[in-house]
Gaussian input, Z-matrix of N, CA and C with variables (Angstrom, degrees):
# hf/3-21g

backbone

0 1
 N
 C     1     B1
 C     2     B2     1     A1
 N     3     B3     2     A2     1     D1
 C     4     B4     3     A3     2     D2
 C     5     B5     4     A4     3     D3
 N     6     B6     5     A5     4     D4
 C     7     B7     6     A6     5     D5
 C     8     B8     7     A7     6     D6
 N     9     B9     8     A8     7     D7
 C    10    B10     9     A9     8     D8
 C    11    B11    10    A10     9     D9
 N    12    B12    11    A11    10    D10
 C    13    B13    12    A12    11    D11
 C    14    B14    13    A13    12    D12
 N    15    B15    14    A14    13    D13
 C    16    B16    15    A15    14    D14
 C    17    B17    16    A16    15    D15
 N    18    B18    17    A17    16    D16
 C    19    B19    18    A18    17    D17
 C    20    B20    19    A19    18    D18
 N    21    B21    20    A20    19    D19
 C    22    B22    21    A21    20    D20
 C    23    B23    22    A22    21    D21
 N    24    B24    23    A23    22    D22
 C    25    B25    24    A24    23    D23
 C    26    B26    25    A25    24    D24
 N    27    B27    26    A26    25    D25
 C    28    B28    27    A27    26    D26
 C    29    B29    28    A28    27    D27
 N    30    B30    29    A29    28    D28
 C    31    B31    30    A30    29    D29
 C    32    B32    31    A31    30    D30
 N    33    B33    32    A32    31    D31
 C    34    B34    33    A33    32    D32
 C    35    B35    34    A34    33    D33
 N    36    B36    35    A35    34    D34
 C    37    B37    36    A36    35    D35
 C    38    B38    37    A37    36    D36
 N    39    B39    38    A38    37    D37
 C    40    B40    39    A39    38    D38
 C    41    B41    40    A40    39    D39
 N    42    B42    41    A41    40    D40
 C    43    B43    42    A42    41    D41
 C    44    B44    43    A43    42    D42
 N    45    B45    44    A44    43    D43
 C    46    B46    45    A45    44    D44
 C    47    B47    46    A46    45    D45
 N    48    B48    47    A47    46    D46
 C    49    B49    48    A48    47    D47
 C    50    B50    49    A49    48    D48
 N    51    B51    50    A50    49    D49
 C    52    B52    51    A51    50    D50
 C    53    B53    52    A52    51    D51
 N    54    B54    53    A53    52    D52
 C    55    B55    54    A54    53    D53
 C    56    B56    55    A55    54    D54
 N    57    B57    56    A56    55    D55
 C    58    B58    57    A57    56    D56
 C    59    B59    58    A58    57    D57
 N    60    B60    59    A59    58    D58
 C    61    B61    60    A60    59    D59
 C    62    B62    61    A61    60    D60
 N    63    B63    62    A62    61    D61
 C    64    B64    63    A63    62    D62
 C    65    B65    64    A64    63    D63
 N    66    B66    65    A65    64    D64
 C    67    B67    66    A66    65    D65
 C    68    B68    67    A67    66    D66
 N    69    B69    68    A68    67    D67
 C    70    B70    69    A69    68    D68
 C    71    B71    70    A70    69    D69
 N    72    B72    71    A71    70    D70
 C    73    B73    72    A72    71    D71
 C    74    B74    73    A73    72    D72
 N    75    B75    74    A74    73    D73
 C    76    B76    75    A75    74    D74
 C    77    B77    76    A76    75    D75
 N    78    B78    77    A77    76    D76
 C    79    B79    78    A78    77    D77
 C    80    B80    79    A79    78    D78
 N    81    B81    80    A80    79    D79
 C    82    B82    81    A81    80    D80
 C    83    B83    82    A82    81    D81
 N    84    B84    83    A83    82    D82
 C    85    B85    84    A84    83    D83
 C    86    B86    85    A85    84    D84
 N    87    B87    86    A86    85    D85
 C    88    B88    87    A87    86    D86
 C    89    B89    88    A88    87    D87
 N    90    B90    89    A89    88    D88
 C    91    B91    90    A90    89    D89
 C    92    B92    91    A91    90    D90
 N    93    B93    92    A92    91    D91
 C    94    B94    93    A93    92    D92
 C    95    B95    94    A94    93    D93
 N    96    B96    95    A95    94    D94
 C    97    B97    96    A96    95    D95
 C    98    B98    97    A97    96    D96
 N    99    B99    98    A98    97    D97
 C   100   B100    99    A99    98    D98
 C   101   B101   100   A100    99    D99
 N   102   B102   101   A101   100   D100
 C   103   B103   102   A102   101   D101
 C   104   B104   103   A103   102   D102
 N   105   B105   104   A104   103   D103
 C   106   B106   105   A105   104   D104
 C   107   B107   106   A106   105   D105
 N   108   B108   107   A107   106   D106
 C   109   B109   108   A108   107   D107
 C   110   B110   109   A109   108   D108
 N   111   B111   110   A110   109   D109
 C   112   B112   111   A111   110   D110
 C   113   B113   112   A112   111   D111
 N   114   B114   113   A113   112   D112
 C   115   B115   114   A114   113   D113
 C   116   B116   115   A115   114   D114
 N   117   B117   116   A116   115   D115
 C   118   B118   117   A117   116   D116
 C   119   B119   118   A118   117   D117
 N   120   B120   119   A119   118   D118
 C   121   B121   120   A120   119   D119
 C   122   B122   121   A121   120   D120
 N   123   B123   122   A122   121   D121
 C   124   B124   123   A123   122   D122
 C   125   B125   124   A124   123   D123
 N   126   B126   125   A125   124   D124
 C   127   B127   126   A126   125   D125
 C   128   B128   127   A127   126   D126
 N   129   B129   128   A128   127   D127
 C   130   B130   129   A129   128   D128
 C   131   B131   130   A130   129   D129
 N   132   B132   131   A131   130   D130
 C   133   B133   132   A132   131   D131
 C   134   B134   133   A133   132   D132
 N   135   B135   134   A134   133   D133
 C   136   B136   135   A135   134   D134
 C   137   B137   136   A136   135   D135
 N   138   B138   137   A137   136   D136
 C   139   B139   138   A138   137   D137
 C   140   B140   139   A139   138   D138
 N   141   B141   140   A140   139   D139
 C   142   B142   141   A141   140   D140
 C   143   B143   142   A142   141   D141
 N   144   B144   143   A143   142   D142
 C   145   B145   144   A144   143   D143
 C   146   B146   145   A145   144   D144
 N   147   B147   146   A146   145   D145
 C   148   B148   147   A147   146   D146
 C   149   B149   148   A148   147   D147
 N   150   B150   149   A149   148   D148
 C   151   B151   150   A150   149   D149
 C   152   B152   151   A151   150   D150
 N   153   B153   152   A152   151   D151
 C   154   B154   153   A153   152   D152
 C   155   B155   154   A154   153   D153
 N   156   B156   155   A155   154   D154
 C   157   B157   156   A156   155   D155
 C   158   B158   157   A157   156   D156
 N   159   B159   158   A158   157   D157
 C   160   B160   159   A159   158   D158
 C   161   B161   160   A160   159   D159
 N   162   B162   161   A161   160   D160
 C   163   B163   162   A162   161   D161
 C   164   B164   163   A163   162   D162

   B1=1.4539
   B2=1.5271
   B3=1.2082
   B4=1.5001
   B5=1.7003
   B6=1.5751
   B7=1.4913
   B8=1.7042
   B9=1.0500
   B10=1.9854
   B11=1.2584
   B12=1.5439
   B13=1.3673
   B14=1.5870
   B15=1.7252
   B16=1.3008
   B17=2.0164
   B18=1.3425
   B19=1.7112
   B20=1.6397
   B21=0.8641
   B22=1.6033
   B23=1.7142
   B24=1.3606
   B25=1.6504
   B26=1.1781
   B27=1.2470
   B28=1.7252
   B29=1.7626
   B30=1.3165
   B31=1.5273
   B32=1.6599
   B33=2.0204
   B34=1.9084
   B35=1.1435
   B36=1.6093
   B37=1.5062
   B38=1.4475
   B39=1.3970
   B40=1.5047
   B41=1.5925
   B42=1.6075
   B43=1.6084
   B44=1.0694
   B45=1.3373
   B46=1.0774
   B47=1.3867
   B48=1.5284
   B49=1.2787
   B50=1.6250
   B51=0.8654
   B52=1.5123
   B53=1.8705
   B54=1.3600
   B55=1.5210
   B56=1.6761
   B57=1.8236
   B58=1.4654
   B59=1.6432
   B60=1.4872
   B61=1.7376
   B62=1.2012
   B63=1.9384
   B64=1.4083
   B65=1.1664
   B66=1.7097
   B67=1.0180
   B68=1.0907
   B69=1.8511
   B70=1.8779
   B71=1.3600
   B72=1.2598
   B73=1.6156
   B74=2.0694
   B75=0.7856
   B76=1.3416
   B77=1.8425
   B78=1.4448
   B79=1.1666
   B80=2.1255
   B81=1.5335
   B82=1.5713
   B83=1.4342
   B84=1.4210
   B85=1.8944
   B86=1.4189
   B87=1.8542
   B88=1.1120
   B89=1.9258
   B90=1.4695
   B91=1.5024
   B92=1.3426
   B93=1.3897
   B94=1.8949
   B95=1.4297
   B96=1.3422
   B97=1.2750
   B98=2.1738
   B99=1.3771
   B100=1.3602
   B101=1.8748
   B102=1.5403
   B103=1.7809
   B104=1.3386
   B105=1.3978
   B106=1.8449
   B107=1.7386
   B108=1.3988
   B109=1.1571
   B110=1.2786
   B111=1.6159
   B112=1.1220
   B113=1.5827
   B114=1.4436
   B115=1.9866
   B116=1.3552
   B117=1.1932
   B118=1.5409
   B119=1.6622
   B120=0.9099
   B121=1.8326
   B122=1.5389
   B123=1.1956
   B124=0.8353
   B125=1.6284
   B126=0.8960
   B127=1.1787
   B128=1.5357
   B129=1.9288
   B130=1.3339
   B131=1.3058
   B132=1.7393
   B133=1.6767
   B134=1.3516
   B135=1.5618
   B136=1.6191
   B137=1.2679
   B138=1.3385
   B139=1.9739
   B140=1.6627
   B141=1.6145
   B142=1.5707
   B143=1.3582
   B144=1.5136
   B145=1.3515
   B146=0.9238
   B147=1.4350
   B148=1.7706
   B149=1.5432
   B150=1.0185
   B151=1.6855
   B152=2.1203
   B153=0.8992
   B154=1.7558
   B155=1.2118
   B156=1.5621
   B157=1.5609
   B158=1.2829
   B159=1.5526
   B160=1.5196
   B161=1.8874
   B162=0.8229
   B163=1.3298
   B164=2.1153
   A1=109.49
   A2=126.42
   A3=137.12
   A4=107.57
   A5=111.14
   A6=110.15
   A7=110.19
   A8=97.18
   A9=101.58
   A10=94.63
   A11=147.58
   A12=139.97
   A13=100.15
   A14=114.16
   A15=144.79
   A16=116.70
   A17=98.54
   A18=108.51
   A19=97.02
   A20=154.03
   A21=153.03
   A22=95.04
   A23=103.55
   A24=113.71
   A25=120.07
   A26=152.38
   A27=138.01
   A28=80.76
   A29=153.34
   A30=129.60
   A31=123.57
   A32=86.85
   A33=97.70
   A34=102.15
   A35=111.24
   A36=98.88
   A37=109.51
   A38=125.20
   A39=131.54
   A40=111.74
   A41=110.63
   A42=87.08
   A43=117.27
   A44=141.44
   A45=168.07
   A46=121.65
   A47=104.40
   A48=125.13
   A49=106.88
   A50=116.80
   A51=106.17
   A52=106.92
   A53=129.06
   A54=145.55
   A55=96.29
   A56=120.36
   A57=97.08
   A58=83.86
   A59=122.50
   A60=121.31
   A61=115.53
   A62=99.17
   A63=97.52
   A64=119.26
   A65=119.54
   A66=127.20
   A67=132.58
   A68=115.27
   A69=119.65
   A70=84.46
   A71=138.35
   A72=132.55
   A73=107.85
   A74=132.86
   A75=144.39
   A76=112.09
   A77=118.22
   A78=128.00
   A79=85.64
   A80=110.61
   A81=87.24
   A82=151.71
   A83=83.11
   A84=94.57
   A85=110.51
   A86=104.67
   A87=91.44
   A88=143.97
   A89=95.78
   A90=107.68
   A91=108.79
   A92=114.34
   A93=134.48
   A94=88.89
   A95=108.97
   A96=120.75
   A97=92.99
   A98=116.49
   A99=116.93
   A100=96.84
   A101=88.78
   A102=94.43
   A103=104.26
   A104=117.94
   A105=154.03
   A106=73.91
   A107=121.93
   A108=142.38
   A109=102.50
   A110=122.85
   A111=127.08
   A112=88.15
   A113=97.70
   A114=100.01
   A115=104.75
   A116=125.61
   A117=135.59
   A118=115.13
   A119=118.55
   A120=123.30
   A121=87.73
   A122=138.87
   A123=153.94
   A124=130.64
   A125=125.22
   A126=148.22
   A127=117.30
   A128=108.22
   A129=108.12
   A130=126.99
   A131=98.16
   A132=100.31
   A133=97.16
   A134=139.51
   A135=112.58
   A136=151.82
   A137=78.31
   A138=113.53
   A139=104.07
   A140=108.12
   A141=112.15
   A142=83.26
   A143=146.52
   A144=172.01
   A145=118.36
   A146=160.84
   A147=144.00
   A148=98.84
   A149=116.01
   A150=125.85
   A151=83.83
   A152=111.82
   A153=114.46
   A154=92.45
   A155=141.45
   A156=113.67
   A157=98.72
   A158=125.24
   A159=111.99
   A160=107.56
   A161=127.23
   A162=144.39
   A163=104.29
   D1=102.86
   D2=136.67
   D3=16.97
   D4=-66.07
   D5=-160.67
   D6=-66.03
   D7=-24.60
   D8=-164.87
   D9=-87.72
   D10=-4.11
   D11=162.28
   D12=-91.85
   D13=89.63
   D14=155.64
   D15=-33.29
   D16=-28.08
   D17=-172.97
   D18=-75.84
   D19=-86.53
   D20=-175.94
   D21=-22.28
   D22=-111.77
   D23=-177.60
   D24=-41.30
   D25=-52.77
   D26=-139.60
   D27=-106.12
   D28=-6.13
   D29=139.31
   D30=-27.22
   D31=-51.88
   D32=-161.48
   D33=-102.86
   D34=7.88
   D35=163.67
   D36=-90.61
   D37=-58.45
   D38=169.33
   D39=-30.58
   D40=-43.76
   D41=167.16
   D42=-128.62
   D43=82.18
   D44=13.50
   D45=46.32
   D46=-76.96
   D47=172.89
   D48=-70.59
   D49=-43.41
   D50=-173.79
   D51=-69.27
   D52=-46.51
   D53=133.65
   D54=2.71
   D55=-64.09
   D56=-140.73
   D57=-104.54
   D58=-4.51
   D59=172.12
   D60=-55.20
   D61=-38.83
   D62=-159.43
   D63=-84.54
   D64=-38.79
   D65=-176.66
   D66=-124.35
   D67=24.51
   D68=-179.39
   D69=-143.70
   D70=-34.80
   D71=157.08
   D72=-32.29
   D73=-87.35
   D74=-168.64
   D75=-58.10
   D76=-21.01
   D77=-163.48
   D78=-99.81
   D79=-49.01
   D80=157.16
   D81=-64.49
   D82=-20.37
   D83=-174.23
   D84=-73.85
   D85=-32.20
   D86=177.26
   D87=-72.32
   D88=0.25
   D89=173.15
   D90=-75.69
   D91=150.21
   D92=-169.94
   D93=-127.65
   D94=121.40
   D95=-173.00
   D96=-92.33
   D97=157.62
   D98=-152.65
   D99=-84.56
   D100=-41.26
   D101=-161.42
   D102=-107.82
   D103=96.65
   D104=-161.29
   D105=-93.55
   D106=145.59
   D107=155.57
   D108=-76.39
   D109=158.55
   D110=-174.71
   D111=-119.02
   D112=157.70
   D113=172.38
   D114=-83.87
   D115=159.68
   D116=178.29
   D117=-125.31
   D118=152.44
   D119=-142.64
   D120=-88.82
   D121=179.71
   D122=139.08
   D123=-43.24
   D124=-41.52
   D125=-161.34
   D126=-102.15
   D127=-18.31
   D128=160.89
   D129=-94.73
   D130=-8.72
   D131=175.99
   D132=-86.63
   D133=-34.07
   D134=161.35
   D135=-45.86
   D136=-13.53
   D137=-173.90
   D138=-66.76
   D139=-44.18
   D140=-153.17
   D141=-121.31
   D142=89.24
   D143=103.81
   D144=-16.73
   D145=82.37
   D146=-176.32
   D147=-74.54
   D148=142.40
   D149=-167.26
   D150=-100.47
   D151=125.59
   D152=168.41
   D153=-90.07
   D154=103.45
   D155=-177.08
   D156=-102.42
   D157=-20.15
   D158=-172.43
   D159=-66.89
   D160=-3.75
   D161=-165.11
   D162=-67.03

């Protein structure tokens, strides 16, 4: 079987991967997406409860 001889593929996979760490890894992180969730208190998620009543 083709797959269990590691010498062909796992070269162009290792850099490949190392290729998209170095230089499309850091070029995403650096975007700030606009709409950051805000945290919500405790006390407003008790507020909005759905009652299951058929339950």
């Amino acid at each position: 079987m083709p797959q269990l001889i590691p010498t062909p593929w796992l070269a162009l996979l290792i850099f490949s991967w190392t290729i998209f760490s170095a230089i499309v890894l850091p070029k995403m992180l650096k975007h700030s997406f606009p709409d950051n969730p805000t945290p919500r208190h405790k006390q407003d998620l008790d507020k909005n409860k759905w009652d299951w009543s058929w339950h």
